[in-house]
Backbone as CSV, one residue per row, in Angstrom:
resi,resn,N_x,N_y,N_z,CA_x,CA_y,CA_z,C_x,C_y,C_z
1,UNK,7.395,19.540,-18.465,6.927,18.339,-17.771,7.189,17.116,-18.639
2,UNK,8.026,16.042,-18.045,7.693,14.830,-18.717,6.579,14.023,-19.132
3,UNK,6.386,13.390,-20.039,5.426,12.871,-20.065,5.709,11.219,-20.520
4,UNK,4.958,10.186,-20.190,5.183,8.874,-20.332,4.485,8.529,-21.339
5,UNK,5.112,8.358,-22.479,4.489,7.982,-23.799,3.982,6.749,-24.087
6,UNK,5.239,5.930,-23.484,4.682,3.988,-23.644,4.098,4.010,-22.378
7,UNK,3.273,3.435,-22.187,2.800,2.828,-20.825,2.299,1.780,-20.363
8,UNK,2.934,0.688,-19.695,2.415,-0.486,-20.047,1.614,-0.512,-18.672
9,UNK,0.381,-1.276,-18.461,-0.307,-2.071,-17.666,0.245,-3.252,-16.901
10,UNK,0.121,-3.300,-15.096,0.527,-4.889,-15.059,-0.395,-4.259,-13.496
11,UNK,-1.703,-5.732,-13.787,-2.293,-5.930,-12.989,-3.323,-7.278,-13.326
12,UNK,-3.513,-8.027,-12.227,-4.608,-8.961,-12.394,-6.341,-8.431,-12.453
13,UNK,-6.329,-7.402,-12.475,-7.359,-7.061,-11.973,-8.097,-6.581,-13.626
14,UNK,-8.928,-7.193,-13.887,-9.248,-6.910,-15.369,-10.026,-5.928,-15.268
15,UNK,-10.731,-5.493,-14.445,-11.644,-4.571,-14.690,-10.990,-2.783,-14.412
16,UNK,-10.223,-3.308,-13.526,-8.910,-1.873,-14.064,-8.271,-2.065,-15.008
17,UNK,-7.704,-3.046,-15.673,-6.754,-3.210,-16.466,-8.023,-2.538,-17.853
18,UNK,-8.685,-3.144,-18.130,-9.256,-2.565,-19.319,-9.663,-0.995,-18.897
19,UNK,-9.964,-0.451,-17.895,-10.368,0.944,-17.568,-9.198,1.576,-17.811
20,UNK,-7.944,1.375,-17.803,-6.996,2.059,-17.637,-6.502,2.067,-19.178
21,UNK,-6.390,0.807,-19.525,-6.454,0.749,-21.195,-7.166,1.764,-22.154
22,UNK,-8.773,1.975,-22.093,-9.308,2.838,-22.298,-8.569,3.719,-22.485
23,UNK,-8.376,4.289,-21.151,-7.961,5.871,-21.045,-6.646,6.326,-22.232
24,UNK,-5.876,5.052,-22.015,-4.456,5.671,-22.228,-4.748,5.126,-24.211
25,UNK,-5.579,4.677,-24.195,-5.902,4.140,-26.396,-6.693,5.602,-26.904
26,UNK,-7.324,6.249,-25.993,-8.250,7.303,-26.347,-7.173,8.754,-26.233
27,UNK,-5.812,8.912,-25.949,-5.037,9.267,-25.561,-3.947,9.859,-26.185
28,UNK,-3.021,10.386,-26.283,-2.168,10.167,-27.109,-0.747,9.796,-27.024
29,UNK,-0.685,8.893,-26.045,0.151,8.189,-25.167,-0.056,6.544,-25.921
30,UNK,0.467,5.887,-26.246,0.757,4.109,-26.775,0.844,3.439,-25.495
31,UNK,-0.253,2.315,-25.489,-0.378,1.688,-24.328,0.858,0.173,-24.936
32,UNK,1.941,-0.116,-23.941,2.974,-0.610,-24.630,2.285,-2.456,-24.463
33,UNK,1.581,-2.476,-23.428,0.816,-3.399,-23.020,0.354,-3.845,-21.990
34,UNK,-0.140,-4.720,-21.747,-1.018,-5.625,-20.263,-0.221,-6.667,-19.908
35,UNK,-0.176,-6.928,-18.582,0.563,-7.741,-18.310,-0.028,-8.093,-16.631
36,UNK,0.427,-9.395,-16.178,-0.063,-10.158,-15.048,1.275,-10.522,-14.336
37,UNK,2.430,-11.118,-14.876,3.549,-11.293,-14.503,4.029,-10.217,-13.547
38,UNK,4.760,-10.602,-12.422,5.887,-9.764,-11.112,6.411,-10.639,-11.186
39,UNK,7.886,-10.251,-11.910,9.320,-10.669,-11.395,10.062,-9.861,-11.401
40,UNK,11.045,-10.296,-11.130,12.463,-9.290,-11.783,13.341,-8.946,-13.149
41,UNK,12.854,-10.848,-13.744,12.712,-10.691,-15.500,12.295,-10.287,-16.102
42,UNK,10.929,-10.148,-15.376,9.915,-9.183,-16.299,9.832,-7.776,-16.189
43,UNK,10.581,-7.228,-14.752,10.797,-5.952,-14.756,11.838,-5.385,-15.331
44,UNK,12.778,-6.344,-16.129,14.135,-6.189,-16.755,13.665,-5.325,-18.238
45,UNK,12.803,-6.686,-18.325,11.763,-6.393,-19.880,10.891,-5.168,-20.027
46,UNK,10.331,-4.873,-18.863,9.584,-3.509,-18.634,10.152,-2.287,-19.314
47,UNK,11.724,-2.250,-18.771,12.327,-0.987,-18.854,12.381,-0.985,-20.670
48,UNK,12.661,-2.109,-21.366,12.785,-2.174,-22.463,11.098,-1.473,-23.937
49,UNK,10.228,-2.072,-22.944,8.997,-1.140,-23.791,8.367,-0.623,-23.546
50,UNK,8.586,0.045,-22.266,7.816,0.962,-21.334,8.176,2.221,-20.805
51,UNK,7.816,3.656,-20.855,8.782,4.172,-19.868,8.049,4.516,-18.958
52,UNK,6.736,4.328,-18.433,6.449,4.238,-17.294,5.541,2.929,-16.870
53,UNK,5.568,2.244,-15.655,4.605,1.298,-15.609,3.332,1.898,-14.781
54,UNK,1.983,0.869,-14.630,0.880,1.626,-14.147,0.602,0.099,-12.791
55,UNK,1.132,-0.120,-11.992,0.297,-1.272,-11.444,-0.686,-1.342,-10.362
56,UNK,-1.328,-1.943,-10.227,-2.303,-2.256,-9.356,-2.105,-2.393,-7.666
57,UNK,-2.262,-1.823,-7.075,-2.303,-1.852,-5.489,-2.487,-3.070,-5.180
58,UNK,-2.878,-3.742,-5.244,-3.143,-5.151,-4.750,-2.040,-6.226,-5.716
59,UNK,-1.331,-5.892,-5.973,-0.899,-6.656,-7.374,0.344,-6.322,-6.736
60,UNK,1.616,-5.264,-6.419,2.343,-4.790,-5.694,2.612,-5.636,-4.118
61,UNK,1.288,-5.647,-3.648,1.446,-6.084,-2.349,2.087,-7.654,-2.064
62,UNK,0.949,-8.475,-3.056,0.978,-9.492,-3.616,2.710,-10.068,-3.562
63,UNK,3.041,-9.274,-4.468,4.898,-9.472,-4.952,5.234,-9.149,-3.379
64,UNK,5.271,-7.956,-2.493,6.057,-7.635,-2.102,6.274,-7.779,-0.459
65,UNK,4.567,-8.935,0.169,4.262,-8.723,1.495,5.344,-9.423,2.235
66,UNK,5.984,-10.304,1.402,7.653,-10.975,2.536,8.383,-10.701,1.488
67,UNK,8.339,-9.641,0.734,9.925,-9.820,0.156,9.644,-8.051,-0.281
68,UNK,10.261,-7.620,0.611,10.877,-6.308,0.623,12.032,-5.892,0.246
69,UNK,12.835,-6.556,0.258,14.200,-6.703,-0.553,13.977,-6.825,-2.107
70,UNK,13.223,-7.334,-2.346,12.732,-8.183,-3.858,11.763,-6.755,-4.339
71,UNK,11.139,-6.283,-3.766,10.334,-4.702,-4.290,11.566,-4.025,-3.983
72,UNK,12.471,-3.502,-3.827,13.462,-2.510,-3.931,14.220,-2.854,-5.138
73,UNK,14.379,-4.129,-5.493,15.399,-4.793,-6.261,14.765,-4.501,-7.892
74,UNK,12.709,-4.874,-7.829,12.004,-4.664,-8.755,12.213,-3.011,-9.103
75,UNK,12.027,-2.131,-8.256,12.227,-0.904,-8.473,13.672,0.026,-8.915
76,UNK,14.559,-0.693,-8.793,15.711,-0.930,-9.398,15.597,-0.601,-11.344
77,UNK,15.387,-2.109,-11.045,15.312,-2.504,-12.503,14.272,-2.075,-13.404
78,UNK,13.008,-2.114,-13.012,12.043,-1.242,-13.589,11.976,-0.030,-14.105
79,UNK,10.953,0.143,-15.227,10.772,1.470,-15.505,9.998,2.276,-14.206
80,UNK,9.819,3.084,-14.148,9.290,3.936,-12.650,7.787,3.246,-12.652
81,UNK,7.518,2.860,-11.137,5.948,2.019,-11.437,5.864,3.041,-10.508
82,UNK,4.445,3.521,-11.486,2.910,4.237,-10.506,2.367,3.381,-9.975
83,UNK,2.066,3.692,-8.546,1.062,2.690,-7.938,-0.412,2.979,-7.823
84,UNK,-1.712,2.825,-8.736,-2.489,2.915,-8.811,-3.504,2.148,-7.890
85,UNK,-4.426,3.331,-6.814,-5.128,2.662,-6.162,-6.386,3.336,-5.613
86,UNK,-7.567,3.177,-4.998,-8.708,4.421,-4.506,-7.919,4.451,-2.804
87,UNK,-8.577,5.819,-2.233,-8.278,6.092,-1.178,-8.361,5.022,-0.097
88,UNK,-9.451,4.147,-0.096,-10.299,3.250,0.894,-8.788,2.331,0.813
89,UNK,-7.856,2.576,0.154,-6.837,1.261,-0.025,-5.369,1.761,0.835
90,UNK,-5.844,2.896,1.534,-4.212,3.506,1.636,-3.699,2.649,3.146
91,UNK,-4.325,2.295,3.984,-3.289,1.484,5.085,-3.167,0.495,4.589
92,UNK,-2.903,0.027,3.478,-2.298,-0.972,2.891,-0.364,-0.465,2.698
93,UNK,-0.989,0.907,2.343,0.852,1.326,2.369,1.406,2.005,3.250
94,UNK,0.579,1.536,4.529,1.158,2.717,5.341,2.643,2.466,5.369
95,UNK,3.484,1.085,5.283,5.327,1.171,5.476,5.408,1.296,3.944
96,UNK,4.832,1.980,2.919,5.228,2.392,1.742,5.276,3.862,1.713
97,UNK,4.974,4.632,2.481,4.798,6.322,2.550,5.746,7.040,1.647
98,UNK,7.211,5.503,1.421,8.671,6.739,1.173,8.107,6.641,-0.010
99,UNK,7.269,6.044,-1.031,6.880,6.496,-2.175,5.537,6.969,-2.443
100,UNK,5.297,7.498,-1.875,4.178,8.315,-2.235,4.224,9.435,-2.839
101,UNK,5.188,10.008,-3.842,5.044,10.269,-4.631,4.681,9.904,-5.955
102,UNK,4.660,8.537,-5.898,4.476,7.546,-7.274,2.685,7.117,-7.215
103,UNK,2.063,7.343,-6.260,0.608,7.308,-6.530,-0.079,7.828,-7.023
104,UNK,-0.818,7.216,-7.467,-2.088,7.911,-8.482,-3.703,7.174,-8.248
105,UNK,-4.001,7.849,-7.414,-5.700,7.716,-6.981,-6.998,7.908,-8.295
106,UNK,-7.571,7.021,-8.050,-8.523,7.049,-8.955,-9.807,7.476,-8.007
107,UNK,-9.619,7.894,-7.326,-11.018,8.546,-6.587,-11.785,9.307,-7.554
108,UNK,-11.400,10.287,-8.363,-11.835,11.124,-8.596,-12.454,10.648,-10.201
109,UNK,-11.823,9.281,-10.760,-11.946,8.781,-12.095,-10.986,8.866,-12.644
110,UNK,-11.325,8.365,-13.517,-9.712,8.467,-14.930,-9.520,9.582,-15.470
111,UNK,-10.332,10.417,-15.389,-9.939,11.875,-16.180,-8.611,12.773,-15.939
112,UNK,-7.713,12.709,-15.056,-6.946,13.429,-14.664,-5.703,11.926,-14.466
113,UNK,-5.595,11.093,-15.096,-5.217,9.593,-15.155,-3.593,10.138,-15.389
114,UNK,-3.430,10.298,-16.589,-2.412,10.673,-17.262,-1.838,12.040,-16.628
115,UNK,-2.601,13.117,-16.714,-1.839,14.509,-15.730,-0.826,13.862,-14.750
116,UNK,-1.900,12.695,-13.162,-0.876,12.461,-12.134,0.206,11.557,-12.939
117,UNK,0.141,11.120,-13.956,1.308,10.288,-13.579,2.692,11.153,-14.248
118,UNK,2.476,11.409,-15.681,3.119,13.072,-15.583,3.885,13.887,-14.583
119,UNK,3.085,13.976,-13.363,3.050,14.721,-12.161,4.659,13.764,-11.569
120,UNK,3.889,12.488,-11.795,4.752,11.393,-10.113,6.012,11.547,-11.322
121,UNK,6.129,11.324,-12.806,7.415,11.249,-13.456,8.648,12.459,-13.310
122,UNK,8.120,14.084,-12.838,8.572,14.452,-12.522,8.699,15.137,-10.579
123,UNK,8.588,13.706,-10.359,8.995,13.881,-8.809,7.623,14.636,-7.844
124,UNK,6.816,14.735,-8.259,5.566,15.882,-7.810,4.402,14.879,-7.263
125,UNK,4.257,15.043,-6.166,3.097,14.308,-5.682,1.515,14.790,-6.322
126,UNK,0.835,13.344,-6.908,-0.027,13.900,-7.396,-1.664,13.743,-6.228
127,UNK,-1.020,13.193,-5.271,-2.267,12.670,-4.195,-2.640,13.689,-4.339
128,UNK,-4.390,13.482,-4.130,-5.218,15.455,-3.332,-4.725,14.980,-2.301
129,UNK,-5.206,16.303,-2.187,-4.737,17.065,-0.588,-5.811,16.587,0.396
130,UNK,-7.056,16.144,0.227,-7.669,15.281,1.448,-7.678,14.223,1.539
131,UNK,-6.970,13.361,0.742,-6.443,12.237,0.777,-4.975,12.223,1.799
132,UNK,-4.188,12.928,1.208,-2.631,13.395,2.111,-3.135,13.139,3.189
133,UNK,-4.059,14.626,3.832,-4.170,14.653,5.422,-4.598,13.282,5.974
134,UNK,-5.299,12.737,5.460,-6.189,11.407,6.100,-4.790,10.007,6.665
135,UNK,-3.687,10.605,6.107,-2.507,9.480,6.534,-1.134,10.361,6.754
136,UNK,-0.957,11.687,6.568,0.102,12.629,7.222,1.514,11.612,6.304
137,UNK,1.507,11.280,7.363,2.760,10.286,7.527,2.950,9.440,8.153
138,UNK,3.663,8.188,8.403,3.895,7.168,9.146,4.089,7.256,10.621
139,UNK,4.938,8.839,11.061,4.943,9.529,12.008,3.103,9.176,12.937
140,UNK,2.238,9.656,12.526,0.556,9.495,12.623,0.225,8.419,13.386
141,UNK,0.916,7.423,12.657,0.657,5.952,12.982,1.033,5.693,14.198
142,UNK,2.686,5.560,14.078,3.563,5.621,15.626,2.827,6.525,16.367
143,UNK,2.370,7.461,16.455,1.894,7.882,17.370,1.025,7.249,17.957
144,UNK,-0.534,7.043,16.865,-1.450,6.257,17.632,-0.945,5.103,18.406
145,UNK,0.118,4.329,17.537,0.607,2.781,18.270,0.788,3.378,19.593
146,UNK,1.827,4.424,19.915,2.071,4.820,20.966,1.863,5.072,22.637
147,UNK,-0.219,5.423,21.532,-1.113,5.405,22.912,-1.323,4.449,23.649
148,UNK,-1.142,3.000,23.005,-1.487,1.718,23.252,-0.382,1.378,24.432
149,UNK,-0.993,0.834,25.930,-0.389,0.151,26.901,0.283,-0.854,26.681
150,UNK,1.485,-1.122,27.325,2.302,-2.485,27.174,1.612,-3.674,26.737
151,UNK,0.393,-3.777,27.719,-0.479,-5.435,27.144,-1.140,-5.084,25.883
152,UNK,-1.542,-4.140,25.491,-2.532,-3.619,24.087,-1.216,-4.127,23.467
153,UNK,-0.099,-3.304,23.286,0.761,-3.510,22.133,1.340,-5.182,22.077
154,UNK,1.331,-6.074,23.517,1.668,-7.385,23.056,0.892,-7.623,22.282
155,UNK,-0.924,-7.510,22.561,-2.014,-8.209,22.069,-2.289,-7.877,20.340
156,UNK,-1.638,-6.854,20.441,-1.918,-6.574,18.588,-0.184,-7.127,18.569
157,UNK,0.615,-7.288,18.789,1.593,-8.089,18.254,1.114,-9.528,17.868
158,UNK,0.151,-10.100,18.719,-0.471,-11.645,18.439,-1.395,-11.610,17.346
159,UNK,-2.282,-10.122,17.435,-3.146,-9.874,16.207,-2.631,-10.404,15.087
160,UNK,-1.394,-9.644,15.044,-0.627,-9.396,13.588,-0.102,-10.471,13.564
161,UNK,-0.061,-11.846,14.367,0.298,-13.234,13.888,-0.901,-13.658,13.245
162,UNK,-2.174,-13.116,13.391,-3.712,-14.164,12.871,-3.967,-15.134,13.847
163,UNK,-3.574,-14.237,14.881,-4.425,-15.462,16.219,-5.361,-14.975,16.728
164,UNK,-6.265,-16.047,16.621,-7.890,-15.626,17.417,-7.599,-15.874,18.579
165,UNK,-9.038,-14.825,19.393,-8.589,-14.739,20.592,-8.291,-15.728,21.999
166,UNK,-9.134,-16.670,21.286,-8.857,-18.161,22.671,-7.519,-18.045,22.143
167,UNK,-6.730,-18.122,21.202,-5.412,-18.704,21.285,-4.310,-17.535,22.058
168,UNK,-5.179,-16.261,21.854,-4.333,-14.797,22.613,-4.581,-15.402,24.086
169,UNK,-5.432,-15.439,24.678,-5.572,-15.856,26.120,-4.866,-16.553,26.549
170,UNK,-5.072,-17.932,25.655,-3.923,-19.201,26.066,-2.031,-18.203,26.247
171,UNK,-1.898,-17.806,25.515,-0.448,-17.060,25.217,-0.331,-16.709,26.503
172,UNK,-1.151,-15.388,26.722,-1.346,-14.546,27.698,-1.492,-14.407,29.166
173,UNK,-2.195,-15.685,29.641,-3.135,-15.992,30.194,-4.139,-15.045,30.958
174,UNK,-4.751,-14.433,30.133,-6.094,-13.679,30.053,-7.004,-14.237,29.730
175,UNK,-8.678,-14.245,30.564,-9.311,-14.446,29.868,-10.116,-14.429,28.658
176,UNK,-10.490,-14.975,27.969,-10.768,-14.641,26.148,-11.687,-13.024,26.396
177,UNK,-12.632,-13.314,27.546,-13.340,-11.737,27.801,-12.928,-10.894,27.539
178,UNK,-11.920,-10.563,28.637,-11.003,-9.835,28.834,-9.758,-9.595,27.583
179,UNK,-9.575,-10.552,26.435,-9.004,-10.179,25.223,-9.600,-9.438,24.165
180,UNK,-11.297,-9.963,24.421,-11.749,-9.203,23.724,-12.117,-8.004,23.640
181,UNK,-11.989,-7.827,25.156,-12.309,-5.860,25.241,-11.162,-4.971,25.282
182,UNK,-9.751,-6.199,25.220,-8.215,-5.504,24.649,-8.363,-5.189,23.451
183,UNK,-8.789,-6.269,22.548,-8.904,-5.939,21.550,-10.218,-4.593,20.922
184,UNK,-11.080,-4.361,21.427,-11.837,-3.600,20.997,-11.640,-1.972,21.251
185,UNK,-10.381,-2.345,22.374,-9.775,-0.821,22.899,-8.720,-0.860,22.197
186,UNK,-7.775,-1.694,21.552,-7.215,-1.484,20.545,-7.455,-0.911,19.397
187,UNK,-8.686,-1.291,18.759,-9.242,-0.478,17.662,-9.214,0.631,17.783
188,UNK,-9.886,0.671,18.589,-10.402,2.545,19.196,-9.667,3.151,18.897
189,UNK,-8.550,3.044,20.071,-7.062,3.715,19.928,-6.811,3.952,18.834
190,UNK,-6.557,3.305,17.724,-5.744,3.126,16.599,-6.890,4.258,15.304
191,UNK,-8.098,4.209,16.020,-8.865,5.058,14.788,-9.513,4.120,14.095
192,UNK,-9.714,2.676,13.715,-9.646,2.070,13.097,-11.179,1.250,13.197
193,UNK,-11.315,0.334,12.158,-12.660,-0.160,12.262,-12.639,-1.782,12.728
194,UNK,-11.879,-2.690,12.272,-11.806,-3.669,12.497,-10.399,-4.422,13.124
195,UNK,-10.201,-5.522,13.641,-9.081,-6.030,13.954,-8.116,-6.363,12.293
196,UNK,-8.705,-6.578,11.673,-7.593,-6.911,10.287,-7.075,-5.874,10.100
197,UNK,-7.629,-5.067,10.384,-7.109,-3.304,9.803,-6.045,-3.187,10.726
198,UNK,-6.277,-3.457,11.944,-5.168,-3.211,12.964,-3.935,-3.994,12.664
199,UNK,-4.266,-5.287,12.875,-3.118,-6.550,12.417,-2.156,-5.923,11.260
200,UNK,-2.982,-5.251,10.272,-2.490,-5.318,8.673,-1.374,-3.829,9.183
201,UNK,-2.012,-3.219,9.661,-0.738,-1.630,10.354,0.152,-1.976,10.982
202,UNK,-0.137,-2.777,11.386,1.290,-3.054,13.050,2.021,-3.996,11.951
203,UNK,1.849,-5.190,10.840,2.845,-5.571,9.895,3.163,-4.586,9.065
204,UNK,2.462,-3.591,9.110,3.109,-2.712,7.414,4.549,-1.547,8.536
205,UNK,4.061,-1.248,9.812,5.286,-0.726,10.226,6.376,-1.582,11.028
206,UNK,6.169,-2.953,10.804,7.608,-3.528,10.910,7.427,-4.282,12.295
207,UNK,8.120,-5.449,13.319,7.854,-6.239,14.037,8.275,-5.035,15.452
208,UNK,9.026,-3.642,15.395,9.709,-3.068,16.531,9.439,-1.792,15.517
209,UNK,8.725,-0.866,15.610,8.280,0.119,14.740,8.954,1.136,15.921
210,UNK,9.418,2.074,15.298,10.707,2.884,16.259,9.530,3.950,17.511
211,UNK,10.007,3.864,18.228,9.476,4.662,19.259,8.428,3.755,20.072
212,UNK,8.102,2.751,20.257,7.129,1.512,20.729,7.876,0.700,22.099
213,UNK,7.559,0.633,22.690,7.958,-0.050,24.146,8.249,-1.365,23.791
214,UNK,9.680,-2.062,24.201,10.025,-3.068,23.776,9.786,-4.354,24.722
């Protein structure tokens, strides 16, 4: 098994950043350092004192929510980034699935910190297994979208612009009532708890997510 000896940190989030620090100083792994910077310069520099990176789920997104081209380009050049995050965070990646082998959940704590990433360096998914089932695959998703009627799927297309619902009606011309109990059967459908949650899925699988009524 490989193992990642340098490991540098890059997240804003200080209160992981020092938790993760911890782990890897108590360790016998060299933490190469901390870092806040996403670019592509700095992922140039990465590869140079790092051989694996550790970043932050929210820190990833940050860099990468309109520039998807620009996270392929980072991953390029980079040393291999783990994406470190708790379960409660995963429809954040639902259009990230093709790497899910590079995650590493802290559900369980830092104790097994270093094993997954070990794990993701040689290609091995380190997710548990009741984490996995809870998102399958992107496949899951399309499906639920699926269930959703022609007007449901316009109305979470407007979701996923951040339009409240007088302004869906105006679009539509539905009454706001009547948007709002689209919208609340939208949720349903989808499994889901709130409208952001919904909005935030229908952008993470793309403006025409394959199999969806056009």
């Amino acid at each position: 098994m490989r193992k990642a000896q340098r490991i540098l940190v890059v997240t804003k989030n200080s209160a992981l950043s020092d938790s993760l620090c911890d782990v890897i100083n108590h360790s016998d792994r060299r933490l190469a350092g901390v870092t806040t910077r996403i670019d592509l310069d700095a992922a140039r520099h990465w590869r140079r004192q790092a051989d694996v990176v550790l970043i932050g789920i929210a820190d990833l997104l940050a860099f990468s929510r309109y520039k998807r081209r620009a996270l392929m380009l980072l991953t390029q050049v980079a040393p291999p980034l783990l994406i470190v995050l708790h379960s409660d965070q995963l429809l954040d990646l639902v259009g990230y699935l093709d790497r899910r082998h590079a995650l590493i959940f802290l559900d369980d704590g830092l104790g097994t910190l270093l094993e997954a990433c070990d794990l993701a360096l040689d290609g091995m998914m380190a997710m548990p297994a009741r984490v996995w089932r809870r998102i399958r695959d992107r496949d899951l998703w399309y499906s639920r979208l699926r269930l959703l009627t022609d007007r449901e799927q316009h109305i979470l297309k407007l979701l996923a612009q951040a339009l409240p619902n007088r302004q869906i009606a105006a679009v539509t011309g539905l009454a706001p009532g009547s948007v709002n109990t689209i919208v609340r059967t939208i949720i349903r459908k989808l499994g889901l708890t709130n409208r952001t949650a919904a909005a935030m899925l229908f952008r993470r699988l793309g403006d025409r997510p394959t199999g969806l009524r056009q």
